[in-house]
DRENSE-488998 format. One record per residue (C-alpha): residue in three letters; x, y, z. Coordinates in pm, whole numbers, plus 50000, padded with zeros to 5 digits. Layout:
REM DRENSE-488998
alaXYZ
...
//
This chain:
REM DRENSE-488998
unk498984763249143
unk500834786748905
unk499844821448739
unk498104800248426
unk495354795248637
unk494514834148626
unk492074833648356
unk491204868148177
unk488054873848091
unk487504908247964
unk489554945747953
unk488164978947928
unk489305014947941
unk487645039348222
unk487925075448185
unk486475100148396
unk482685106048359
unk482775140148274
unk484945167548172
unk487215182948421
unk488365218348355
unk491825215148562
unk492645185248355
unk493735208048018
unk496795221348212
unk500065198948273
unk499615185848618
unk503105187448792
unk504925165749047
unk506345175749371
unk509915168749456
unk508685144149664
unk506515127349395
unk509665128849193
unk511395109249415
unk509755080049340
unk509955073048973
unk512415042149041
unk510295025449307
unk507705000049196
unk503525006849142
unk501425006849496
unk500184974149474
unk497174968949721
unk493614954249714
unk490864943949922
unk489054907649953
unk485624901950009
unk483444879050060
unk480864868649749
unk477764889049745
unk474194877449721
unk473044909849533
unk469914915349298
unk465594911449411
unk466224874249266
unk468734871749557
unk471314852449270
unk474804872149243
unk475624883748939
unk479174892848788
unk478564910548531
unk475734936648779
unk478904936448979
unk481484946848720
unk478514973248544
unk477984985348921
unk481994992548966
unk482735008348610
unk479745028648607
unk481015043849017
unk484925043848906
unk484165065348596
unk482165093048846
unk485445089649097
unk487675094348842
unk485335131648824
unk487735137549178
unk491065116449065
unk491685125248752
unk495415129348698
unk495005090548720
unk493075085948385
unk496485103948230
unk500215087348179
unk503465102048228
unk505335125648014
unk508605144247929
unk509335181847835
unk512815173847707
unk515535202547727
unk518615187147508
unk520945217647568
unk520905217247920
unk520635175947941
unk517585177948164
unk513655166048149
unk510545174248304
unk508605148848448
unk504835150548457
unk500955142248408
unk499185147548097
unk495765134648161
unk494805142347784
unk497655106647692
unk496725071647693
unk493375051547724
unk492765060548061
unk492615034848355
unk492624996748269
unk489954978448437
unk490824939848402
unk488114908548444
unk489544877748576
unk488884847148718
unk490914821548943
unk489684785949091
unk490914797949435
unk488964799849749
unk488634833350007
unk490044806950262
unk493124796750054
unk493994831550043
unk493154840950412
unk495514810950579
unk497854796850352
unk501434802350425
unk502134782250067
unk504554796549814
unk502284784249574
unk499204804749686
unk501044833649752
unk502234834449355
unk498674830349262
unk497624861049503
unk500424881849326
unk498604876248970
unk495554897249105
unk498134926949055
unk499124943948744
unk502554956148713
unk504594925148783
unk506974921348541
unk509404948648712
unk507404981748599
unk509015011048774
unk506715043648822
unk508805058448534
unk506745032348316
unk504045051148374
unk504785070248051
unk503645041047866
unk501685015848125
unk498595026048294
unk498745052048619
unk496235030348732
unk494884994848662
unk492004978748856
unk491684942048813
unk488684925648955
unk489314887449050
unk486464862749091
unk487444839949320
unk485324805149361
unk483474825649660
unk484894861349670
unk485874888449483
unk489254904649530
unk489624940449361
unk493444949549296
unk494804984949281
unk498154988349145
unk498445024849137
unk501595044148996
unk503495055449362
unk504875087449195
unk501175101449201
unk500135089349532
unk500805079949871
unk499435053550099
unk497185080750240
unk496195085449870
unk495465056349779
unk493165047850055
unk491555079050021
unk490545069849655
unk489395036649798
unk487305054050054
unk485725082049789
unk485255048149561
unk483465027249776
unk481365061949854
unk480355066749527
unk479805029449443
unk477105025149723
unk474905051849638
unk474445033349325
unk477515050949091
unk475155083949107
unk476625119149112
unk476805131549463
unk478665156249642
unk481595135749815
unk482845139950177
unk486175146750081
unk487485159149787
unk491025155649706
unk493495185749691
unk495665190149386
unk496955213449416
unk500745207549452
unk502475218449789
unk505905230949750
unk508575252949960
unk508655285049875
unk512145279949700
unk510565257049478
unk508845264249147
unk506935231849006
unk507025239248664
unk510965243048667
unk511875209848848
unk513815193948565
unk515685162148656
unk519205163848530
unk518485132748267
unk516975129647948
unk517035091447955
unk515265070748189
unk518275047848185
unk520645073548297
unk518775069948663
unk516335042848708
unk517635009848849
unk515194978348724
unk514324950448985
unk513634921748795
unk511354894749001
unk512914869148846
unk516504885449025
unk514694883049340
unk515104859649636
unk512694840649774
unk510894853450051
unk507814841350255
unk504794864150328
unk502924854750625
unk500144874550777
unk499844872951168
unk496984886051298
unk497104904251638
unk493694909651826
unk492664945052036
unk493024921452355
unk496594911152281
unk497694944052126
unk496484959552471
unk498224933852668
unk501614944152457
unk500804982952538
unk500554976152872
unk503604953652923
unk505994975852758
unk504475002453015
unk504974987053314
unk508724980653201
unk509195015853209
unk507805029153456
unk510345039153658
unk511095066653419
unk508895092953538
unk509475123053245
unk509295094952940
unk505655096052743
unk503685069452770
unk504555046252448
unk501585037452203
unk500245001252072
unk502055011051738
unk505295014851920
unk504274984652139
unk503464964851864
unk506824971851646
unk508734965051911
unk507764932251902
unk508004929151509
unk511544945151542
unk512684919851863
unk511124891551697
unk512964896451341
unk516024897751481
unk516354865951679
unk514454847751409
unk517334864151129
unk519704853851349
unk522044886151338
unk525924890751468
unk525074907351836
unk527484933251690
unk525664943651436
unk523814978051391
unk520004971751290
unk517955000651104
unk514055002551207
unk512435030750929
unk508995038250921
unk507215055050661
unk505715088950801
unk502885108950701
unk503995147450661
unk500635162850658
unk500255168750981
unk503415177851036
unk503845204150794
unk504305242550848
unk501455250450803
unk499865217650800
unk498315202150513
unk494715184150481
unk494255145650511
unk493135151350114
unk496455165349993
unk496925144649677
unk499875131349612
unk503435122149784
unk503755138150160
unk506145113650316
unk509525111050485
unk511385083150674
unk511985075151037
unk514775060751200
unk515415039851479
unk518715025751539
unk519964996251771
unk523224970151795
unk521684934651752
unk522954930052096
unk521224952752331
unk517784934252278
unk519184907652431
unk519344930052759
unk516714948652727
unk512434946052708
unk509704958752488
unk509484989852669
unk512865002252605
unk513244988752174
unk509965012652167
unk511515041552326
unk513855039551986
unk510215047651839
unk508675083251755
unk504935081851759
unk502885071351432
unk500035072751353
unk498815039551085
unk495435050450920
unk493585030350691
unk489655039350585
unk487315008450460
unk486254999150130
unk482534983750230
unk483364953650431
unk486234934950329
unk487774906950430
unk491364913750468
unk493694935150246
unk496684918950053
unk499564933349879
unk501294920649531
unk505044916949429
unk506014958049487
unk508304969549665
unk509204935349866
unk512334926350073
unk513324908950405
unk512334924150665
unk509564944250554
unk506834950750774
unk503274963350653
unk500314971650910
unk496604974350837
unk493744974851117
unk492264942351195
unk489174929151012
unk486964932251363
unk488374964951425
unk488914976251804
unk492504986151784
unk493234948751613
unk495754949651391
unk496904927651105
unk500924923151034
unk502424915050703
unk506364900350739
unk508604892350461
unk511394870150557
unk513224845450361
unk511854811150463
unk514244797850732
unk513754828050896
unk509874830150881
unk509794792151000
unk511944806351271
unk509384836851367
unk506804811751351
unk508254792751647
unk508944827251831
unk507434818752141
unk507284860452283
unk505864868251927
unk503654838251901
unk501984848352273
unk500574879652096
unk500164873251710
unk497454844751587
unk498014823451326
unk495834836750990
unk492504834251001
unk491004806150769
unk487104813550740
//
């Protein structure tokens, strides 16, 4: 099975349904939004399950694709730098450019109809290369976009897949706007909006936009020192790529628990450490099991980093519905080596505590991810379809080493294979 498959149906434009005042003004990026411009789209979506909707009790398509216009149009009311594209105050004396949102250029957010001959169960449990490329073409953006593209490309493109009995809606949304916290907050106003019938209402939580800064910082004076995209933006072709295996393991409240408590009991002899967390339980694992199934020089120094939220941990703290980039990385550092000698408990002691939040778009399946941002190695959490403290694991590895994970026997007494109803 191969991306011709991926039939498209139909393409529209969505703007936002009404005017927004804020939008006539340049809408600037932080330094941390900034940051970003070389890193590929957020590429994320959510699969559910086929409907029966409508007093006939038939499902329609085309109620369903109506039903989500008519509710992303009212959202983009709240989101509306996303309806805009990038672009550039150029200052040729000094060889420097400002980057930022004009939400008055482009055609606004691309909403994409397509269709695939592809089962919610293929997609759930196969490990196949083959799948996998087919789940990939339910993303935008895969022909090595950078966020920088969004000058030209969408800041935003929804594609709704039909699959033979699901429906899997795919985000790719331009990184230099938003952060995973973003992103799933647009999801959550969304899916809000959408089942209330894509009325006007008075949301929960309205996004923040306006741009936090330091002090020293002035956002309408952060030129980059280029005038040429080229002169700073690296391009990952997929094509350059190698191949690497996605697999997602599915780890259940009772086993995730288990882990917690296990890593524990290991250290408790150490009376004045915290008590460690099923995140830093769970990534423990993840970390151990990588290794051995890599199989790295014992001498080698390995890197854990995990993304981290700075909202909370801002001075003074910002809100959950700061929109935009808030984000730094952590660090945990080991030889290959000392896991050999050592238990769960101590590899998450190398762990600060983090917090993985994800809010729910209706009912859906499971969430997938499309070619972004992908190496070996990398390690993406979302909470478990039954919920409970379950937790679902995405791995990249290049196949040897995933067939190796796969026969893990420590990692394979927690994780379950994936799920295939």
């Amino acid at each position: 099975m191969n991306s011709q498959r991926v039939n498209h149906i139909s393409e529209y434009f969505i703007r936002p349904k009404y005017e927004v005042e804020e939008s006539k003004q340049p809408y600037y990026l932080s330094p941390w939004d900034l940051v970003l411009l070389g890193a590929h789209y957020n590429q994320k979506g959510l699969l559910f399950m086929k409907p029966e909707i409508g007093q006939d009790g038939l499902f329609s398509m085309d109620r369903v694709l109506e039903s989500l216009k008519d509710s992303l149009a009212l959202t983009l009311v709240h989101f509306y730098p996303l309806a805009g594209q990038l672009a550039n105050m150029v200052d040729h004396d000094r060889h420097r450019s400002l980057v930022f949102v004009d939400y008055n250029k482009g055609p606004g957010v691309r909403f994409v109809h397509a269709t695939v001959d592809v089962k919610v169960s293929d997609v759930l449990s196969s490990a196949d290369y083959y799948i996998q490329s087919v789940v990939k073409c339910f993303f935008d953006h895969n022909n090595g976009e950078v966020n920088y593209d969004g000058h030209t490309r969408p800041l935003l493109t929804v594609q709704v897949m039909e699959l033979v009995d699901g429906i899997f809606i795919g985000c790719p949304m331009n990184h230099a706007i938003v952060d995973g916290t973003s992103f799933w907050h647009f999801w959550n106003v969304w899916s809000e909006i959408h089942q209330v019938g894509g009325i006007p209402i008075s949301i929960t939580r309205s996004p923040i936009h306006k741009r936090w800064v330091p002090d020293c910082y002035d956002l309408a004076n952060l030129f980059l020192p280029h005038i040429h995209p080229d002169e700073f933006i690296r391009r990952y072709e997929p094509s350059s790529q190698p191949v690497l295996r996605e697999q997602v393991f599915h780890f259940s409240s009772e086993n995730v628990n288990a882990l917690k408590a296990k890593a524990n009991e290991e250290i408790s002899h150490e009376s004045e450490i915290p008590k460690i967390s099923s995140f830093q339980a769970l990534m423990s694992l993840v970390w151990r099991s990588i290794i051995r199934a890599r199989g790295l020089d014992p001498n080698r120094e390995t890197h854990c980093k995990l993304g981290v939220d700075n909202r909370r941990r801002s001075d003074p703290p910002l809100r959950e519905e700061y929109f935009g980039n808030s984000l730094s990385t952590a660090i945990a550092t080991a030889r290959v080596g000392e896991f050999a000698h050592h238990g769960i408990g101590w590899a998450a002691l190398l762990f600060p505590v983090y917090e993985d939040r994800l809010d729910g778009h209706g009912k859906p399946v499971a969430v997938r991810s499309g070619y972004a941002n992908k190496f070996g190695g990398k390690v993406t959490a979302f909470p478990g379809y039954e919920g409970g403290g379950s937790v679902d694991i995405e791995i990249c590895l290049p196949p040897d080493s995933m067939s190796a994970l796969e026969l893990d026997e420590e990692f394979m007494a927690y994780a379950s294979p994936p799920r295939n109803d």
